[in-house]
C-alpha positions as CSV (number, residue, x, y, z in Angstrom):
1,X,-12.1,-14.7,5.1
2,X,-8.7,-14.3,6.8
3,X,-6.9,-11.2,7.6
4,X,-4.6,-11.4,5.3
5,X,-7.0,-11.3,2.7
6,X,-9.0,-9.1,3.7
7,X,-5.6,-6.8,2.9
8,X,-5.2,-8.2,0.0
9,X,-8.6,-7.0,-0.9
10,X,-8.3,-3.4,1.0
11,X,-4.7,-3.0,-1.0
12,X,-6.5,-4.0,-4.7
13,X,-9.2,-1.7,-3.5
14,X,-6.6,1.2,-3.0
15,X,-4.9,0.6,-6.6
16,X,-8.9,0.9,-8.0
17,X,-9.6,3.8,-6.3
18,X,-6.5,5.3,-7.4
19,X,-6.6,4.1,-10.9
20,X,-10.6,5.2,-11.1
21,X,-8.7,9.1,-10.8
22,X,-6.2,8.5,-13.3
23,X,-7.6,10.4,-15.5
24,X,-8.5,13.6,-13.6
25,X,-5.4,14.1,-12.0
26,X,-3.0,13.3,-14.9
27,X,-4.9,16.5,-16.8
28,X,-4.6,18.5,-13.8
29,X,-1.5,17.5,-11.7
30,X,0.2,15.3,-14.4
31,X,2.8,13.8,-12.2
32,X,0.1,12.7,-9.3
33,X,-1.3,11.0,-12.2
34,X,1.7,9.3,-13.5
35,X,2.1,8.4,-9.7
36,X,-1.8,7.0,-9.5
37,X,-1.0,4.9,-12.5
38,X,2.2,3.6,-11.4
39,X,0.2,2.6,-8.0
40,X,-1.8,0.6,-9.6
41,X,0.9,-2.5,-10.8
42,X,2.3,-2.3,-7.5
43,X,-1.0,-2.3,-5.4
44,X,-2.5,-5.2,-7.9
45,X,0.8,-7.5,-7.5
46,X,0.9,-7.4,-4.0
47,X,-2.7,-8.3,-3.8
48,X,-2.8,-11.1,-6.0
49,X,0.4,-12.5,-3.7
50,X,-1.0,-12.0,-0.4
51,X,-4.4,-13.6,-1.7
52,X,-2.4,-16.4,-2.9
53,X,0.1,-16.9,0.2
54,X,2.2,-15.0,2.8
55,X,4.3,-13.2,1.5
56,X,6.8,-11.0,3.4
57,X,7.6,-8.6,-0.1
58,X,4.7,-8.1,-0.9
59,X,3.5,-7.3,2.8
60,X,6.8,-4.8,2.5
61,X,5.9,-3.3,-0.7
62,X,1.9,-2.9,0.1
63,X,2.8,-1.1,3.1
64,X,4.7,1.1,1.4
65,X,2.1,2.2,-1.4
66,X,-0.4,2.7,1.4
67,X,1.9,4.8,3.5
68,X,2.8,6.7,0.6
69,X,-0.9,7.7,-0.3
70,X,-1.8,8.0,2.5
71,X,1.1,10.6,3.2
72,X,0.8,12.0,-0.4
73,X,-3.0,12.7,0.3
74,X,-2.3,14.9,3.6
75,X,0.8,16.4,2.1
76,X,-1.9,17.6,-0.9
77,X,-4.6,18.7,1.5
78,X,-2.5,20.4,3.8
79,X,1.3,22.3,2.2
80,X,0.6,20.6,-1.3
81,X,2.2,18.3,-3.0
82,X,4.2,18.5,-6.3
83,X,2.6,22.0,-6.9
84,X,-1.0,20.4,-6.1
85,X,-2.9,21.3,-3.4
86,X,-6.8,21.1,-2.4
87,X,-9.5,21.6,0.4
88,X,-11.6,18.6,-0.4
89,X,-10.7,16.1,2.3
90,X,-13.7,14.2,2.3
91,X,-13.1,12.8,-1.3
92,X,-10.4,11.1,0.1
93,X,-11.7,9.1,2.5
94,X,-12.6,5.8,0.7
95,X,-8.9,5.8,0.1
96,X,-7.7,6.5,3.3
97,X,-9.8,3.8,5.2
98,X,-8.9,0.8,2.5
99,X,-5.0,1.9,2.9
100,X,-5.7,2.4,6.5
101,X,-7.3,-1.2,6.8
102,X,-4.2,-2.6,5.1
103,X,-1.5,-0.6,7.5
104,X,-3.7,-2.1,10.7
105,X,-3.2,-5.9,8.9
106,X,0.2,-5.7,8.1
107,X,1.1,-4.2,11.3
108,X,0.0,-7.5,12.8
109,X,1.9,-10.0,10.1
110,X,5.0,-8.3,9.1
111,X,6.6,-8.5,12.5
112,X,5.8,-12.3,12.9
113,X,7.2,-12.9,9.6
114,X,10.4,-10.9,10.5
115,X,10.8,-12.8,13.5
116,X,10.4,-16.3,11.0
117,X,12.8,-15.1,8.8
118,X,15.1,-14.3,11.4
119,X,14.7,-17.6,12.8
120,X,15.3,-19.3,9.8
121,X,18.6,-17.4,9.2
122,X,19.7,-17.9,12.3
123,X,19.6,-21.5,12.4
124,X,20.5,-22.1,8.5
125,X,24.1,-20.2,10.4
126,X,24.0,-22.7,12.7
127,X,23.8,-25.2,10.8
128,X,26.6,-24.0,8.3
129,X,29.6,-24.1,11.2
């Protein structure tokens, strides 16, 4: 299996675990559970793209749902987090190492994809003189 879907697989894992709690959290932090249930379209549709394909967006937007769990998650265990706060870290961790697994992938494509797309632009101007 390649890298890149093995983060496709880690980021679909991350919507699941999220979605799984739905149900919890939206009776007792409403809004983390609105935010669980949004994560879940956004974490499915960039998994389905990188499975498919690289895919620069959804690299982009995968990152960001990871880095904002993950962020949420310690911003909740630590000063709280839209009025919710807890002591339970190890709960967490399942999530943490699927989004962390994604972070460490994309870490390694996004830049070379940058790089391509900056080379592409670069000569599409070059070509337009």
């Amino acid at each position: 299996m390649t890298s890149r879907r093995v983060a496709a697989a880690a980021i679909a894992a991350a919507g699941i675990l999220h979605l799984v709690l739905v149900p919890e959290y939206l009776a007792e932090a409403p809004l983390i559970g609105v935010l669980f249930l949004a994560s879940a379209p956004l974490t499915g549709w960039a998994a389905w793209r990188l499975w498919r394909r690289e895919d620069l967006p959804a690299w982009l937007l995968g990152a960001a749902v990871s880095a904002g769990m993950i962020g949420g998650f310690l911003l909740s265990r630590t000063v709280g987090f839209f009025g919710y706060s807890s002591a339970e870290w190890a709960e967490g961790i399942p999530s943490l190492l699927v989004e962390g697994v994604f972070l460490a992938i994309a870490a390694r494509h996004v830049p070379k994809l940058l790089s391509r797309s900056r080379a592409t632009s670069a000569s599409v101007s070059a070509g337009g003189r």
